[in-house]
N, C-alpha and C positions, 0 to 999 in steps of 0.2 A: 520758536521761542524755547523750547525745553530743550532741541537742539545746542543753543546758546549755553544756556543754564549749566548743559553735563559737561560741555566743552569747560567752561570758566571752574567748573568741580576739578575738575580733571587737569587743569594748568596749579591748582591750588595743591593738589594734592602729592603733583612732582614736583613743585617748589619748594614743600613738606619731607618727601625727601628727598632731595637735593641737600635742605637743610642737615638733616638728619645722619645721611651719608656723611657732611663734614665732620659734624659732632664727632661720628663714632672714629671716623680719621686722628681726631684731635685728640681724642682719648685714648687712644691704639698707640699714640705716638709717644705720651705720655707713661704708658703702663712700666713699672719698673720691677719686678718681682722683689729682689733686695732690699727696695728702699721699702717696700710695706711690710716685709718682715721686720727690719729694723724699725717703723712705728710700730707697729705691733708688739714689739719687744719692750718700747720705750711707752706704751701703754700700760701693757700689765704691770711696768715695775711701778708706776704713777699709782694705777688702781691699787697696788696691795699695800703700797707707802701710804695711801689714803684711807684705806680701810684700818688699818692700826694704829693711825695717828687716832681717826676718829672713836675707835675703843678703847685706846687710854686714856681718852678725854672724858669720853660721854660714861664708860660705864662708871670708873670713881664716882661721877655726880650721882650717878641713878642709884648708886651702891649709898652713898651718903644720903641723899633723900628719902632713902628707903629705911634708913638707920633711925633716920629720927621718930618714923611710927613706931612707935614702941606699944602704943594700945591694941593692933595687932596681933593676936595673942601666937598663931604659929611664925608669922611672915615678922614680926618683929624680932620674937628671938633669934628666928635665923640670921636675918640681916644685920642683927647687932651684935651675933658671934662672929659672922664674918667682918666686921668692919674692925673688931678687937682683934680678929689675928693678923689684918694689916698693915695696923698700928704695931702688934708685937713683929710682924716681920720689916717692918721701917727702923723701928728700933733699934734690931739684931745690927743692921750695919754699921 
């Protein structure tokens, strides 16, 4: 009986890889060095396009939000002299 048991392990386990030996075929065959450079490339320009959109966006508001604490007594003056040279630098144009 345990005879049985290791045999049916043992058909399981190089059907496992058999399996597995495909895979890494499939994927071997697949491999492109170029074409992952080129995502890779077409990644970072995404991520840093994203990264700047989202700090022109986000910081104004936080900068604005932070502007109207004015009771504050350090964090309000700062925030509300920067928010007035904003404005003077909007201005200027």
């Amino acid at each position: 009986m345990a005879v049985k048991k290791k045999d049916a392990e043992q058909k399981g386990i190089l059907k496992t890889m058999r399996s597995l030996d495909k895979h890494m075929e499939l994927l071997a065959s697949h491999y492109e060095p170029h074409r992952y450079l080129w995502m890779g490339f077409i990644r970072g320009i995404v991520y840093g396009l994203g990264i700047v959109v989202a700090v022109a966006l986000v910081l104004p508001f936080i900068i604005y939000l932070l502007s109207t604490i004015d009771w504050i007594p350090f964090i309000g003056d700062f925030v509300s002299e920067i928010a007035e040279r904003m404005q003077q630098a909007g201005n200027g144009y």
